[in-house]
C-alpha positions in Angstrom: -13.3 4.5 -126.4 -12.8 0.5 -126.2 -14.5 0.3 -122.7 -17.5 1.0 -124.8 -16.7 -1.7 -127.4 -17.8 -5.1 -127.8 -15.7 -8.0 -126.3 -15.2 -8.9 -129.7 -14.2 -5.1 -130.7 -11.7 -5.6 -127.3 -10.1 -8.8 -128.7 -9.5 -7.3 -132.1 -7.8 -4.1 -130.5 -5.6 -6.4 -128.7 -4.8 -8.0 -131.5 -4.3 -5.4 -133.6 -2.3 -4.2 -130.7 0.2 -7.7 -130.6 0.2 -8.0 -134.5 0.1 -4.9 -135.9 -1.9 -4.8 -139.4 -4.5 -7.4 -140.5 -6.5 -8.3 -143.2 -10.5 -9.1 -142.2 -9.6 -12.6 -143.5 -6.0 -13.1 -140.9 -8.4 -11.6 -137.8 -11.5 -14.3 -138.7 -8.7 -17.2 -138.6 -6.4 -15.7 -135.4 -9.1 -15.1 -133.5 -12.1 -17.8 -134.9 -15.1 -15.0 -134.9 -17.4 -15.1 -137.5 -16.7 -12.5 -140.7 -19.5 -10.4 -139.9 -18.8 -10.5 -136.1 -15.4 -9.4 -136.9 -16.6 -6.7 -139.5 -19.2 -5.2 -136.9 -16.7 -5.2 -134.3 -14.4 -3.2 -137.0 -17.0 -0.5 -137.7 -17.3 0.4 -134.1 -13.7 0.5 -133.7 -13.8 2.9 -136.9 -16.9 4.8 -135.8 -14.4 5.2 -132.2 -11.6 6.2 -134.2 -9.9 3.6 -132.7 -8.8 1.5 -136.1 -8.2 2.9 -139.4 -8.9 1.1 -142.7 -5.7 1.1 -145.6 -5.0 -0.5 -148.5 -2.3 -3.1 -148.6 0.8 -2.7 -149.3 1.1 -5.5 -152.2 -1.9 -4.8 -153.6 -4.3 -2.0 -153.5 -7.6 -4.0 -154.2 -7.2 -5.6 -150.7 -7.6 -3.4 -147.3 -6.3 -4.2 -143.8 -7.2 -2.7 -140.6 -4.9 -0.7 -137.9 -4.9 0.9 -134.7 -5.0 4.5 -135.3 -2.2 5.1 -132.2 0.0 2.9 -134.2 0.3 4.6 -136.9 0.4 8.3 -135.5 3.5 7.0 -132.9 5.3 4.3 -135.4 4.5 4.8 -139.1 6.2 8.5 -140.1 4.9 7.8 -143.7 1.3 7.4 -142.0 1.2 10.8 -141.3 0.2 12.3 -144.7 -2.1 9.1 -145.0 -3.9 10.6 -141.6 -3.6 14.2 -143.3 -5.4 13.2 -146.6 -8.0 10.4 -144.9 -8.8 12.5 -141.2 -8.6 16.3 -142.6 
């Protein structure tokens, strides 16, 4: 699925991949891509099932982005997220 992605979807799975969750906001300033670039690049990673949208932790009003993988192999509590959001 990311060999069909943009360069910029490629950089934000690697990312993702080194860092672990991110906020649109932390990704635009890491990796200096415009918000929409980054955003685009996020819905095709979504639309791959690649990344997985969540709210954060310290406050729901905010989401963050992660890699799907990451959460079925490292995050137990992830799973009934998955259950409830990929049923």
């Amino acid at each position: 699925a990311i060999a069909d992605c943009s360069s910029s979807g490629k950089l934000i799975y690697r990312l993702l991949h080194r860092q672990g969750a991110m906020r649109v906001t932390e990704i635009v300033g890491e990796l200096y891509l415009s918000e929409n670039t980054v955003r685009s690049a996020l819905d095709d990673l979504r639309e791959a099932d690649v990344v997985v949208e969540r709210p954060v932790a310290s406050d729901a009003r905010r989401r963050q982005y992660i890699l799907l993988e990451t959460l079925e192999t490292d995050d137990p509590p992830a799973q009934r997220y998955l259950t409830h959001t990929h049923s």
